[in-house]
N, C-alpha and C positions, 0 to 999 in steps of 0.2 A: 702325683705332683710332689715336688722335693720342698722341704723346707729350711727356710734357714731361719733360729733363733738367737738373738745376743745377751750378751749380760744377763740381767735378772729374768727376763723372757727366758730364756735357755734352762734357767732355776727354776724356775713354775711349770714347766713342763717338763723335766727328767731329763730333757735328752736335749740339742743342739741343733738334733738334725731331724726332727720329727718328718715323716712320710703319710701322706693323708691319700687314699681312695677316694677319687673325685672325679665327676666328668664336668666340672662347670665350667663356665663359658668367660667365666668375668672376675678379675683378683677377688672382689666382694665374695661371690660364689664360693672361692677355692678357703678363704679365710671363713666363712663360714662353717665351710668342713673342718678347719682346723680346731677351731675353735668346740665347736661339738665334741670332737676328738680330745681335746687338753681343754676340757671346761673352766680352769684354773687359770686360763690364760685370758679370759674374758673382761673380769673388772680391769686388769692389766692393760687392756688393747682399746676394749671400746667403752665409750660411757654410757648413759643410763639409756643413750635412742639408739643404741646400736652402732653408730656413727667412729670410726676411727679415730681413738685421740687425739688432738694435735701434736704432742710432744711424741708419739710415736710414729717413727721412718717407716715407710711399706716400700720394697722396690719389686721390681720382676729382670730378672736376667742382669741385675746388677741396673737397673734405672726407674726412677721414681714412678710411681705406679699410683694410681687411683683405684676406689673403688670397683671402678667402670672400666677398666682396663681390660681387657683380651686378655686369654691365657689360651696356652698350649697344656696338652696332658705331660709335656716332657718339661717346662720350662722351673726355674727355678726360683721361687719365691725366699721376700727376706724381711724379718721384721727385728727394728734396735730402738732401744730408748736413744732418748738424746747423749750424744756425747759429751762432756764438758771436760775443760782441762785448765791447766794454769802455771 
């Protein structure tokens, strides 16, 4: 499974384009391996139940993605902080 990292996510984990080993079923699944994988990315992503930030974007194939979503072994996941500009 491909991943994609932005901004300060991409800095806590080394790299932008991290690749995680996974056969899960469900974005929840595959972000769990990610996160295993770049432990560091964890306070970052989810809070103290596990649960996905709010302020953090999740998509799959470029479209907003849950938890619960379906995944492909080929599909491309993507996690960014909030954007803000001015």
């Amino acid at each position: 499974m491909q991943w994609k990292l932005f901004a300060d996510l991409a800095e806590v984990a080394g790299t932008g384009q991290p690749t995680v080993e996974t056969d899960a079923a469900t974005v929840g699944g595959a972000l769990s391996a990610l996160l295993e994988a770049y432990p560091a990315l964890a306070d970052r992503v989810t809070d103290d139940d596990g649960e996905l930030r709010d302020h953090v974007n999740l998509l799959r194939e470029g479209e907003p993605a849950t938890l619960d979503t379906p995944v492909d072994p080929d599909d491309e996941l993507a996690l960014f902080p909030p954007v803000s500009g001015g």
